[in-house]
Backbone bond lengths (Angstrom), bond angles and torsions (degrees), N, CA, C in turn:
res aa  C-N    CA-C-N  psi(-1)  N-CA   C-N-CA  omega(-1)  CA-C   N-CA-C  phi
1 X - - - 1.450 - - 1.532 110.79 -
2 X 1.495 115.73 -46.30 1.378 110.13 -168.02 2.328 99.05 -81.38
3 X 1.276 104.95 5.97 1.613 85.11 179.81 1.767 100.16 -91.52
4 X 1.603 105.41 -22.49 1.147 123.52 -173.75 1.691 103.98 -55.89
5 X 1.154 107.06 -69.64 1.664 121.54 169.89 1.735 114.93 -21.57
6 X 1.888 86.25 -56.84 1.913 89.42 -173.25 1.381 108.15 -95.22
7 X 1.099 106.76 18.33 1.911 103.43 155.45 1.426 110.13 -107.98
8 X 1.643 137.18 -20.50 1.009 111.69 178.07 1.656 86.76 -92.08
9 X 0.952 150.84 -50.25 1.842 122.52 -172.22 1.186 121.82 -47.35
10 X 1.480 102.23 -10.45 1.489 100.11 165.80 1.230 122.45 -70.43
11 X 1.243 124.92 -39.26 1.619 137.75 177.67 1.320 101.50 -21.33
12 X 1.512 108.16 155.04 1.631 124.28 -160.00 1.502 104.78 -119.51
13 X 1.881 109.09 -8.74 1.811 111.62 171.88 1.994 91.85 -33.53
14 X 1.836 100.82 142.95 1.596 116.36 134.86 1.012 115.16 -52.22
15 X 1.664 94.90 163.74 1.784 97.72 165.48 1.043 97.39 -102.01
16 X 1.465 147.61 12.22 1.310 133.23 169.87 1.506 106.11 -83.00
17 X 1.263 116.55 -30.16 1.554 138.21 -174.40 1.594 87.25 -55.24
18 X 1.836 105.77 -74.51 1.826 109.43 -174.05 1.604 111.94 -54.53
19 X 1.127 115.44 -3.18 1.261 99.06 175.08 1.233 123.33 -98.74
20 X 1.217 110.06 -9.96 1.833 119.02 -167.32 1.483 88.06 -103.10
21 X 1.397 137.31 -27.61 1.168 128.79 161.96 1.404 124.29 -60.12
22 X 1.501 110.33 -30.02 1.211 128.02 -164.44 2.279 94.35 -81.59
23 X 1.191 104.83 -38.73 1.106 108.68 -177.44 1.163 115.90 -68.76
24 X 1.635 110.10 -30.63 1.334 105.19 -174.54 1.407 122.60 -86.87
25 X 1.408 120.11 -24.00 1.775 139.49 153.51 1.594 122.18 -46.96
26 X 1.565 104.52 -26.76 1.457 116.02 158.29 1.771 122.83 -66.47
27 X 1.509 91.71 -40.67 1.724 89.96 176.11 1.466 112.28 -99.26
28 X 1.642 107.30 19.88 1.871 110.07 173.75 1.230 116.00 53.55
29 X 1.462 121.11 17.01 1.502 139.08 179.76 1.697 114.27 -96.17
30 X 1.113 130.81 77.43 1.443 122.12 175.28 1.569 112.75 -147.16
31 X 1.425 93.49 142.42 1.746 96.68 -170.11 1.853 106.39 -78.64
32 X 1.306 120.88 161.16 0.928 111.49 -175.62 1.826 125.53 -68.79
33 X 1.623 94.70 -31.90 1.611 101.81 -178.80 1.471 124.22 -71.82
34 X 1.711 103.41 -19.56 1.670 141.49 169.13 2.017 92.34 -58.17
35 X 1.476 97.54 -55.43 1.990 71.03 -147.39 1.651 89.87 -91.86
36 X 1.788 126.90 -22.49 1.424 96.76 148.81 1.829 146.27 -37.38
37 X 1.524 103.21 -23.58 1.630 104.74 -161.54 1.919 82.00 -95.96
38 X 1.420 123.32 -29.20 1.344 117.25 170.94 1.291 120.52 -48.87
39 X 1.097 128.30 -36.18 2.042 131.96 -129.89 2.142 77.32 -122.22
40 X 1.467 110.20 -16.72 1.740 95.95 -170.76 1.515 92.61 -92.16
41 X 1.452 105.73 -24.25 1.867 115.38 -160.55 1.407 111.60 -95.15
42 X 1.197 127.79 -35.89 2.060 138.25 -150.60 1.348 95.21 -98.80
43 X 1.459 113.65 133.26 1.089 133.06 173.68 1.176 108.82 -78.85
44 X 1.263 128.33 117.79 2.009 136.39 -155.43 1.742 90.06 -85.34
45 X 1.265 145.45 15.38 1.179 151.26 142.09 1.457 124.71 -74.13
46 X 1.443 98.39 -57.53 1.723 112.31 172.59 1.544 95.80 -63.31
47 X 1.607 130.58 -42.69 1.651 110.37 -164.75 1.441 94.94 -51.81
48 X 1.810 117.18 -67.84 1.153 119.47 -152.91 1.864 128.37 -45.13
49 X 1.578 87.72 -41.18 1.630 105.81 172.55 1.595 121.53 -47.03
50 X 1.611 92.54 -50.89 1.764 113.06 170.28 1.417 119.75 -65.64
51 X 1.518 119.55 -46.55 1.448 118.45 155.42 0.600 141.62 -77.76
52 X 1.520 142.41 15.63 1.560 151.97 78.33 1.066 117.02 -32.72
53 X 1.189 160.28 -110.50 1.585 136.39 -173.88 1.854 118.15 -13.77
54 X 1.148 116.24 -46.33 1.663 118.42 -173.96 1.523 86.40 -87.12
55 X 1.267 150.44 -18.32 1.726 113.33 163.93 1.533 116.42 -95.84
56 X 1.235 131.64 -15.14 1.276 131.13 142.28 1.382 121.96 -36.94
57 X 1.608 128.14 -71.70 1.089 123.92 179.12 1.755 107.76 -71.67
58 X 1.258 145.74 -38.97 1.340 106.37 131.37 1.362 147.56 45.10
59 X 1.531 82.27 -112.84 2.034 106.38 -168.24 1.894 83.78 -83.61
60 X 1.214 128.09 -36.65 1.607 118.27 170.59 2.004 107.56 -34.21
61 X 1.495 79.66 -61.60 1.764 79.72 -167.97 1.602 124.50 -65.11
62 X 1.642 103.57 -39.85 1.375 96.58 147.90 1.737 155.25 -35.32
63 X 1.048 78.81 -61.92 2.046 114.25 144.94 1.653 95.93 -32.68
64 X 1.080 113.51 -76.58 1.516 108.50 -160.01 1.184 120.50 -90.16
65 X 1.643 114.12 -12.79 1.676 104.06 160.83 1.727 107.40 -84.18
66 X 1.196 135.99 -12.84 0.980 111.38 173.60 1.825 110.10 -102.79
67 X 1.075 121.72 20.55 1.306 134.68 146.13 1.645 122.85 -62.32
68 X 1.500 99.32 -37.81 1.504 116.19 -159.74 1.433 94.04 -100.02
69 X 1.439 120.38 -37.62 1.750 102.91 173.84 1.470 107.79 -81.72
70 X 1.230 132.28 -14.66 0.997 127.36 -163.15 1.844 89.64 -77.98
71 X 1.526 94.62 -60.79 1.607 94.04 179.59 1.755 122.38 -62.84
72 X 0.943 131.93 21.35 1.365 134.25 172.42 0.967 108.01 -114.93
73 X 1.332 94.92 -177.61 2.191 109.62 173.95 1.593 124.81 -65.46
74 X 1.696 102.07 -31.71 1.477 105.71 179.87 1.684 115.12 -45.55
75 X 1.293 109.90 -48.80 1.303 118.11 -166.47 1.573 97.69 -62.46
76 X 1.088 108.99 -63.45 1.355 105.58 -167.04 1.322 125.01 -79.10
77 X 1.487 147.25 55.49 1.414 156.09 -107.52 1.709 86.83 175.38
């Protein structure tokens, strides 16, 4: 198990690669041959880093649209 581990951190996926994957697992949108060529390619370090950063910014944006209805007229109508 643990040689298993240090061969996939070895993987040579970008993190721009894990991130557009990472984006696309957010909208539950991925083809099947797509998240096979991911899981042979993505460094399971870069996912985690990226899926932490993409649920932070997230609950951020949430945060601030309901800041912004809260602070407008909609809310209060």
């Amino acid at each position: 198990m643990t040689q298993d581990l240090k061969e996939a951190t070895q993987r040579r996926g970008s993190f721009f690669q894990t991130v557009k994957a990472i984006a696309w697992a957010f909208f539950g949108v991925r083809r099947g041959a797509d998240y096979d060529k991911d899981v042979a390619q993505l460094n399971p370090v870069h996912v985690i880093i990226a899926g932490v950063i993409g649920a932070i910014l997230f609950v951020l944006m949430l945060v601030l649209v309901v800041q912004w209805v809260i602070g407008s007229s909609i809310a209060s109508s």
